[in-house]
Each structure stands twice: as structure tokens, then as C-alpha cells.
N, C-alpha and C positions, 0 to 999 in steps of 0.2 A: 514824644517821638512816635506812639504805635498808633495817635490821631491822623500823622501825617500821610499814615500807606493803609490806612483802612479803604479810602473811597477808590487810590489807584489800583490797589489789591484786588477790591471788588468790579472796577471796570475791564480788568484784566480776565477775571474769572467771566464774568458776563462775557467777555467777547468770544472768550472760547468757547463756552457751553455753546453759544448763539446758533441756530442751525439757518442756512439761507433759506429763504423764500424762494422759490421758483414758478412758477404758471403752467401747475402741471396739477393731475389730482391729486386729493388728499389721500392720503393712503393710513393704516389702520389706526398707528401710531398717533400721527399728528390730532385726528378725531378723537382720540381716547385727550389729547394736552388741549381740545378747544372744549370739552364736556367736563373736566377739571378746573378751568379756568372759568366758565360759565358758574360753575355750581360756586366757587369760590368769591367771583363776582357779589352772586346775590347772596352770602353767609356772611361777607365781610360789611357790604353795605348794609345787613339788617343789625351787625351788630353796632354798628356805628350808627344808626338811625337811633336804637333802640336807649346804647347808651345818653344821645346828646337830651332825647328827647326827656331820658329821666332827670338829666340834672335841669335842664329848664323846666321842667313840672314843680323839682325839687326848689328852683331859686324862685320861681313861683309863690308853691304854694308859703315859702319863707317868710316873704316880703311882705304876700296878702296877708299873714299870722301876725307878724310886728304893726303894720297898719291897714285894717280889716278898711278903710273908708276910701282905699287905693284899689279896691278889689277892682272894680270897673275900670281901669284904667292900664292895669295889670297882667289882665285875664285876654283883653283883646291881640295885643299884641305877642303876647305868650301864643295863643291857638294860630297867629299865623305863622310865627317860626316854628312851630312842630309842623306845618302843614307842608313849608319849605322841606323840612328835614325827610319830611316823608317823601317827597318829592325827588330827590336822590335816593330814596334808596329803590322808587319806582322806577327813576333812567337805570340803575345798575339794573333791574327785572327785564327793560324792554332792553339791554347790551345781550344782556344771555338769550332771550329767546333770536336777537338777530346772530348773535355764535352759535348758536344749536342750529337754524336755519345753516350754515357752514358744514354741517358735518356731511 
């Protein structure tokens, strides 16, 4: 029963916090919630870069330990998904510097 009013619960709450948008300037406030949100951006996507990156290193370096004569085979496509991985966490870099441009 308390699965059923969590998500409406929470769309509820979102919509009231929600402040409008208007086309007007930013004023001191909103600057200090896109400089939060910037910094937040690039801390959440390095942790998320930093975690995926270790367990693919870890199933990795696993896999080449149980069969060392797989290493080449292995290793190539391992270094391109970390390079994927890192690659988001460089779009969340260039999100914040175009929100910091915003303030």
C-alpha cells in the first residue's frame, strides 16, 4: 500500500516546490540553485564514471586471471567501454560549464 502514494506523493511535492520560469533575469537566488546544480552535475557523474569504471577493470582484470590467453581479446574492448564511461562524465563537465555561463 505505501508503494502505491510514494511516486504520487512525490509528484505532488515536486509540483509545489516547482518555482515558474519566467524571461526575466536571474536574480541572486536562482544563480546560487544553477552553481549547486553545476557543481552537483560534475560530483555525481564522476562518481558514477569512477564507480562503473572500477568494476569493468575489476571483471576485467577477473576474467584475464582465470584465462590469461584471453588477455588480448579482453583488454581491447574493456579500454573502450571505460573510454565510453569517461565520455559522460565529460558531457556532465561541458553541462556545468554551459550552466555556469547562465549565471
Amino acid at each position: 500500500m505505501r508503494k502505491q502514494w510514494t511516486a504520487p506523493l512525490v509528484a505532488v511535492v515536486m509540483l509545489l516546490l516547482a518555482q515558474p520560469a519566467f524571461a526575466q533575469g536571474a536574480d541572486a537566488a536562482s544563480k546560487g540553485w544553477i552553481a549547486l546544480a553545476a557543481g552537483l552535475a560534475v560530483g555525481i557523474a564522476a562518481i558514477g564514471a569512477g564507480l562503473g569504471q572500477g568494476r569493468a577493470v575489476a571483471a576485467a582484470m577477473e576474467s584475464i586471471g582465470r584465462n590469461p590467453n584471453a588477455a588480448d581479446r579482453i583488454q581491447t574492448p574493456m579500454i573502450i567501454g571505460i573510454a565510453f564511461m569517461e565520455a559522460l562524465a565529460i558531457y556532465a563537465l561541458i553541462i556545468a560549464f554551459f550552466l555556469q555561463g547562465k549565471v
